[in-house]
C-alpha positions as CSV (number, residue, x, y, z in Angstrom):
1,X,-39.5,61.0,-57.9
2,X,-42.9,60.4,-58.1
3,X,-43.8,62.8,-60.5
4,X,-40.9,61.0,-62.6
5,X,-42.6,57.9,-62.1
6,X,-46.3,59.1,-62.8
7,X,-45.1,60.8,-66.1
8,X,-43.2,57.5,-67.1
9,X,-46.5,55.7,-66.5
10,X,-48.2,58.1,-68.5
11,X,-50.4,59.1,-65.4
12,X,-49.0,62.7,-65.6
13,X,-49.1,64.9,-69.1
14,X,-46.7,67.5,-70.5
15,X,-47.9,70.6,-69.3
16,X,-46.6,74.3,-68.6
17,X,-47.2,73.3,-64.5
18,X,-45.0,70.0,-64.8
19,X,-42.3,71.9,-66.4
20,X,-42.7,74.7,-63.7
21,X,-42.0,71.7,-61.1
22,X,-39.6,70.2,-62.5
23,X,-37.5,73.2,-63.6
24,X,-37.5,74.4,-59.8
25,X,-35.1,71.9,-59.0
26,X,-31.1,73.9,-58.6
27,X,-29.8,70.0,-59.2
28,X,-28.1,70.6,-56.1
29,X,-27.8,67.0,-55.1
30,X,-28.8,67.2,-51.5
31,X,-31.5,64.5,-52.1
32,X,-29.2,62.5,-53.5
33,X,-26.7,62.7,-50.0
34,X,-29.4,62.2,-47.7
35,X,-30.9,59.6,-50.2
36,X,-30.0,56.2,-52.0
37,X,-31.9,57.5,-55.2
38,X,-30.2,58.9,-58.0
39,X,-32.7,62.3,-58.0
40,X,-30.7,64.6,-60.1
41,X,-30.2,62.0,-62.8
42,X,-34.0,60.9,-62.9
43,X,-34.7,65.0,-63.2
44,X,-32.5,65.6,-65.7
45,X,-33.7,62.3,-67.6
46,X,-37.3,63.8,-67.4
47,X,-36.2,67.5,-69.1
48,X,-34.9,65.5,-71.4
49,X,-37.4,63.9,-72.2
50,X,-39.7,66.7,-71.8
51,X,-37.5,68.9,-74.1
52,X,-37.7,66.2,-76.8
53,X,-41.7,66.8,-77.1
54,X,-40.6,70.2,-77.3
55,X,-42.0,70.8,-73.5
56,X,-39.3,73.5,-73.0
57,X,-39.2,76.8,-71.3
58,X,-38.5,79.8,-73.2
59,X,-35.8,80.7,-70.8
60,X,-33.4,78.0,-71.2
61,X,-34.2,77.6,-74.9
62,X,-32.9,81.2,-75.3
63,X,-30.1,80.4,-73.3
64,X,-29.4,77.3,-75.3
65,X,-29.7,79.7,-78.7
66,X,-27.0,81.9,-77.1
67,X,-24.9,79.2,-76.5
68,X,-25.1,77.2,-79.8
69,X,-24.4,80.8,-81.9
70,X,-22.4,82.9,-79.6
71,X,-20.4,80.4,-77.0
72,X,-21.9,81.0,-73.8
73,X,-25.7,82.0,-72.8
74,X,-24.6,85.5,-71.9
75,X,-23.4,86.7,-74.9
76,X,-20.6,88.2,-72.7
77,X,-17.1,88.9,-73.9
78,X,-13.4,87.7,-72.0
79,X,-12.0,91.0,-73.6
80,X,-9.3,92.4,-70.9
81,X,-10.4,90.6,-68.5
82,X,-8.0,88.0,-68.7
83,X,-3.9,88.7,-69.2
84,X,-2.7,85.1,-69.7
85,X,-0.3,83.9,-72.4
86,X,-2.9,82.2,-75.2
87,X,-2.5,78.9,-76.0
88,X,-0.2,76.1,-73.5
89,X,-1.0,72.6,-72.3
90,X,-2.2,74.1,-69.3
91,X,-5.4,76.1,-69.6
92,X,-7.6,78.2,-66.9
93,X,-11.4,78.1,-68.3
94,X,-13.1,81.1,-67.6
95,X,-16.4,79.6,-68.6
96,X,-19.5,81.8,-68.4
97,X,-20.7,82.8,-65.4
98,X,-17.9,85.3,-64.2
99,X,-18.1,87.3,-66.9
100,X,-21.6,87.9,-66.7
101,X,-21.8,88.5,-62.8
102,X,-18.4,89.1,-61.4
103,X,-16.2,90.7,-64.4
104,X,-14.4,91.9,-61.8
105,X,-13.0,88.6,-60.1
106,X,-11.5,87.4,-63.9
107,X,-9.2,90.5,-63.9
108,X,-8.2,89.0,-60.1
109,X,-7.7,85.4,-61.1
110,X,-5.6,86.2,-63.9
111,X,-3.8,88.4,-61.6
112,X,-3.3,85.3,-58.9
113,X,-2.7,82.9,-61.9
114,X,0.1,85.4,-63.2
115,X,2.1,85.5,-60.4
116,X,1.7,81.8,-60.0
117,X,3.2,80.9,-63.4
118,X,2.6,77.9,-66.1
119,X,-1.3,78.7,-66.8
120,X,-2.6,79.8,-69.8
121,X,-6.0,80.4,-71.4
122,X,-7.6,80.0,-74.9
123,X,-8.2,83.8,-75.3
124,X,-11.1,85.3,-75.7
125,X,-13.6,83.4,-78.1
126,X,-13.2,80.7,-75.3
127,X,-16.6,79.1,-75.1
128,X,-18.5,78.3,-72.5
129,X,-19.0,74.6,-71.1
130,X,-22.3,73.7,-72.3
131,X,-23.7,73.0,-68.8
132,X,-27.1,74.4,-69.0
133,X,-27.7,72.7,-72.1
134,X,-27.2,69.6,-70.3
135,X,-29.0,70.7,-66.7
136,X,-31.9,71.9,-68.9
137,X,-32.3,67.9,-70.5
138,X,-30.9,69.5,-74.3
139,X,-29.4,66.5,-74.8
140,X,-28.7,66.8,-78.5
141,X,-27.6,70.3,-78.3
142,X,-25.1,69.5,-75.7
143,X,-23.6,66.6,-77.3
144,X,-23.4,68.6,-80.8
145,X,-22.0,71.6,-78.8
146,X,-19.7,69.7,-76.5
147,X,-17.8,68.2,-79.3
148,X,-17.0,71.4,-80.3
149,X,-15.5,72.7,-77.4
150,X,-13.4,69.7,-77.2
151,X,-12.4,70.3,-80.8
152,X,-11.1,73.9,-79.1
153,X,-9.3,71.9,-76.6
154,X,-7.7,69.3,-78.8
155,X,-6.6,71.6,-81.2
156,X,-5.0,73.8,-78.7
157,X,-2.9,71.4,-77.3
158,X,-4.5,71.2,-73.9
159,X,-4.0,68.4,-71.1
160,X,-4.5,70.2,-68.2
161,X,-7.9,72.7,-67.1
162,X,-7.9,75.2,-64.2
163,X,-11.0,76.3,-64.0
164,X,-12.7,78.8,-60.7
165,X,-16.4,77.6,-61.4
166,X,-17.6,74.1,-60.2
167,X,-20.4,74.3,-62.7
168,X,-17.3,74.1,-65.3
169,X,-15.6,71.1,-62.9
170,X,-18.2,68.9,-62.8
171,X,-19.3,69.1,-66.6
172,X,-15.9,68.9,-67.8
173,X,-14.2,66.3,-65.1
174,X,-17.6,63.8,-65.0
175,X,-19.9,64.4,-67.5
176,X,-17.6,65.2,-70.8
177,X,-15.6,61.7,-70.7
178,X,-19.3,60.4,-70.4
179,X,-20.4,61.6,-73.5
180,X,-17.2,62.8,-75.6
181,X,-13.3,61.2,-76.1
182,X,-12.2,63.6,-73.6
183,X,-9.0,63.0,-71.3
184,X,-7.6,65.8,-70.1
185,X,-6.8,66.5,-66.5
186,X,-9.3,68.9,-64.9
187,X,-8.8,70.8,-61.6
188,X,-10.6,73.7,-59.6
189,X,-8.3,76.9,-58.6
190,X,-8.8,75.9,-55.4
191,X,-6.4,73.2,-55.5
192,X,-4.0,75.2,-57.0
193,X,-4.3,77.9,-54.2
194,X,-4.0,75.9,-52.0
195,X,-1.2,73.5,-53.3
196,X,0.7,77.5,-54.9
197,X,0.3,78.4,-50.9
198,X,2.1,75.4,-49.2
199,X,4.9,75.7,-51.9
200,X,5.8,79.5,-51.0
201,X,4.6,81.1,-54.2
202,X,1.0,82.4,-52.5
203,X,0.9,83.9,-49.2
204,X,-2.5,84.8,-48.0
205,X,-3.1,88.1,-46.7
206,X,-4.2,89.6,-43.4
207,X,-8.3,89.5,-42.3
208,X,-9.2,90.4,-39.1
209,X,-12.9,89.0,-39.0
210,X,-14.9,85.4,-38.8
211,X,-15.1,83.7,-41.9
212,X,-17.0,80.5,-43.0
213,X,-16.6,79.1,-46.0
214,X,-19.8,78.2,-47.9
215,X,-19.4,74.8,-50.2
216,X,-20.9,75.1,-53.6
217,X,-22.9,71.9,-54.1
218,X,-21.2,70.9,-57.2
219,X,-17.7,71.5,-55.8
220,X,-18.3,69.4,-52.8
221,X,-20.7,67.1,-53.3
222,X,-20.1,66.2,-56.5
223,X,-16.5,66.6,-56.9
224,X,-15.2,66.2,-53.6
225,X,-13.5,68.9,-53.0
226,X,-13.5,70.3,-49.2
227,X,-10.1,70.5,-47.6
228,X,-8.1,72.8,-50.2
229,X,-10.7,75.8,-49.4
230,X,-10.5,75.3,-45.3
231,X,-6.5,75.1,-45.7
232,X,-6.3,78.3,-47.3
233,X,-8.8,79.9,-44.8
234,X,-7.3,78.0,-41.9
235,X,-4.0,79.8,-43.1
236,X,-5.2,83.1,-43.6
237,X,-3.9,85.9,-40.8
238,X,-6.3,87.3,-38.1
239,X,-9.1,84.5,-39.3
240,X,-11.0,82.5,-37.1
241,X,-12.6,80.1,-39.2
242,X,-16.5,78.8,-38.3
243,X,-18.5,76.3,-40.0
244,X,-22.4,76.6,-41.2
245,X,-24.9,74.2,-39.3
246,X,-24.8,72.9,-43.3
247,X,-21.0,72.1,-44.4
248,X,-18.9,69.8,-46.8
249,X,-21.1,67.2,-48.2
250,X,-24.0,68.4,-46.1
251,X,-24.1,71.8,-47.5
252,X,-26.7,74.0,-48.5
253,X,-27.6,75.5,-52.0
254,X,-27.3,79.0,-53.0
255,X,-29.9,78.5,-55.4
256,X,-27.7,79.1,-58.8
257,X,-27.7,75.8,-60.3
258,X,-29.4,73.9,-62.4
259,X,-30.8,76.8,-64.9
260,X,-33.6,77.4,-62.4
261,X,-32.6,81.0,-61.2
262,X,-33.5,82.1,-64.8
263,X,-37.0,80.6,-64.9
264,X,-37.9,80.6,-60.9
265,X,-36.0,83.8,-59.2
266,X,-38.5,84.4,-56.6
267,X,-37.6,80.9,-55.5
268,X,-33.9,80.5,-55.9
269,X,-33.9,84.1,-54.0
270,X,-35.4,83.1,-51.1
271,X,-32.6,79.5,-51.4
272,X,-30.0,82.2,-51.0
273,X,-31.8,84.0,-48.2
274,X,-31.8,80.6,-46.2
275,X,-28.3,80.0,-46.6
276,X,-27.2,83.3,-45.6
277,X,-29.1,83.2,-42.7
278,X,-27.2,80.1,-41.7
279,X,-23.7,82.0,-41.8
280,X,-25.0,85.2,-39.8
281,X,-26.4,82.2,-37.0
282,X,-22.9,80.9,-37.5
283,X,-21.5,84.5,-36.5
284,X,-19.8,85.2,-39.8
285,X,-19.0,88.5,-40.5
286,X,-17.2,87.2,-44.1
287,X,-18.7,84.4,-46.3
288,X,-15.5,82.8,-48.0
289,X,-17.2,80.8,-51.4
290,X,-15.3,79.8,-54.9
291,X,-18.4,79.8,-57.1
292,X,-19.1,82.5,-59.7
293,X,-22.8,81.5,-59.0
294,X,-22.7,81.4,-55.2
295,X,-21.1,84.5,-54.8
296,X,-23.7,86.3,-56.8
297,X,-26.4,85.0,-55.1
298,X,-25.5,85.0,-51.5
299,X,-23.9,88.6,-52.3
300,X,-27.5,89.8,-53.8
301,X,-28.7,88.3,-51.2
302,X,-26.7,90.3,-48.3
303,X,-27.3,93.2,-50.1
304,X,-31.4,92.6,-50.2
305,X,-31.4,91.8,-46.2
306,X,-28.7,94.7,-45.8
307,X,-26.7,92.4,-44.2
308,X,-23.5,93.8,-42.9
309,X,-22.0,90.0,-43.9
310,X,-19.2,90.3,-46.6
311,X,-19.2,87.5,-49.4
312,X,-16.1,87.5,-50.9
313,X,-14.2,84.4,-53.5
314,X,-11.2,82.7,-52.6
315,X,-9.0,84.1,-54.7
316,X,-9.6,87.5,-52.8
317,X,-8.0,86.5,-49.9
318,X,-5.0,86.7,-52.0
């Protein structure tokens, strides 16, 4: 905040170390629970502005290049990864991220969502959300972009999203109707599991182990969403659920968000190191997450440490 301020007094200059500082941040929104101040919006309101004198790092303004011309920054296809029915008023959104790190996981959601019923998708020149446009202060881009994905939406028919990533939740639950004509229902997987479960059409299966769940910041924090993920836990066979020291509202970052693994990996590495170290304290032997994002990172993570801790998503406990 008081970088903000000094750059809004003019006291600190665009430079390449201001944008190193200010990039760092995963947008989390920690500060923000443990704080009156509104953090992430005053650091998103400085990239913007630093993106506007063109004070942009290269990283994110290939990533934005990706998304403007190809749909999503990784360039990555949802060929046969999904089998949904295209095209319904209810939509799962893939988004971005799970294609590029956990291909694997689509092929499992579509599986879940199959024997569920009622969920389609857009197929697979479904773009991507536009999120890091927006984390990385592309203000412009993101509101050019984000019309056209709701163009995609409206044209499709769609009044209902499922989507797995809480990236995709929060952008397209709070920030879209901010910035676009956009009023469509919008609800994580989670909720469905968990609501699919109690109704008889999901039955967990058997796991004989400790499992915490880890909260992705932008799933609880920002959207609120706690309970459905514990339910399905709490329900699962042979499971004896423990928390983190840092859980719900209060938990911990992976270090995914915000664009900043792209530009600071060294750091955001180290962010998932802390956190996993919390769940081994917590005598885990399974992290339980539903972020693309978190599971990549605290999974790299276990892997670095050779950490005999699983990290699985929700959706595998189905």
């Amino acid at each position: 905040m008081l970088i903000a301020r000094g750059f809004s007094e003019g006291i600190i200059k665009p430079s390449g170390e201001l944008l190193r500082a200010v990039t760092a941040c995963t947008t989390c929104g920690y500060c923000m629970y443990k704080c009156a101040l509104q953090n992430v919006d005053v650091i998103i309101a400085l990239r913007a502005e630093l993106a506007r004198l063109g004070c942009l790092d290269p990283e994110h303004r290939k990533a934005a290049d990706m998304i403007l011309s190809h749909g999503n920054p990784y360039s990555k296809s949802l060929q046969k990864l999904l089998e949904l029915p295209k095209g319904g008023e209810t939509v799962f959104f893939a988004g971005c991220s799970y294609a590029q790190y956990l291909p694997e996981k689509l092929i499992k959601i579509g599986e879940v969502l199959s024997r569920i019923g009622g969920v389609a998708w857009l197929g697979p020149d479904e773009p991507c959300c536009g999120n890091l446009l927006l984390a990385s202060g592309q203000i412009d881009a993101f509101m050019d972009y984000g019309e056209r994905v709701v163009g995609k939406f409206r044209e499709a028919g769609v009044k209902r999203i499922v989507t797995a990533c809480p990236g995709c939740h929060e952008t397209l639950s709070r920030e879209y109707p901010k910035f676009f004509d956009f009023d469509v229902e919008v609800e994580h997987l989670t909720q469905l599991l968990a609501r699919s479960m109690e109704n008889g059409k999901l039955t967990p299966r058997s796991l004989n182990a400790h499992v915490t769940f880890h909260d992705p910041c932008h799933l609880a924090r920002f959207s609120r969403i706690i309970n459905e993920p514990r339910l399905i836990i709490e329900n699962i066979p042979g499971v004896v659920m423990v928390e983190m020291k840092h859980n719900k509202l209060n938990t911990l970052c992976c270090g995914g968000g915000g664009g900043a693994p792209i530009v600071h990996p060294r750091l955001t590495a180290r962010i998932a190191e802390r956190r996993l170290g919390e769940a081994i304290d917590a005598g885990a032997e399974i992290i339980v997450t539903s972020c693309p994002l978190c599971e990549h990172m605290l999974g790299r993570s276990a892997k670095r440490k050779r950490s005999q801790v699983r990290v699985l998503d929700i959706v595998d406990v189905f």
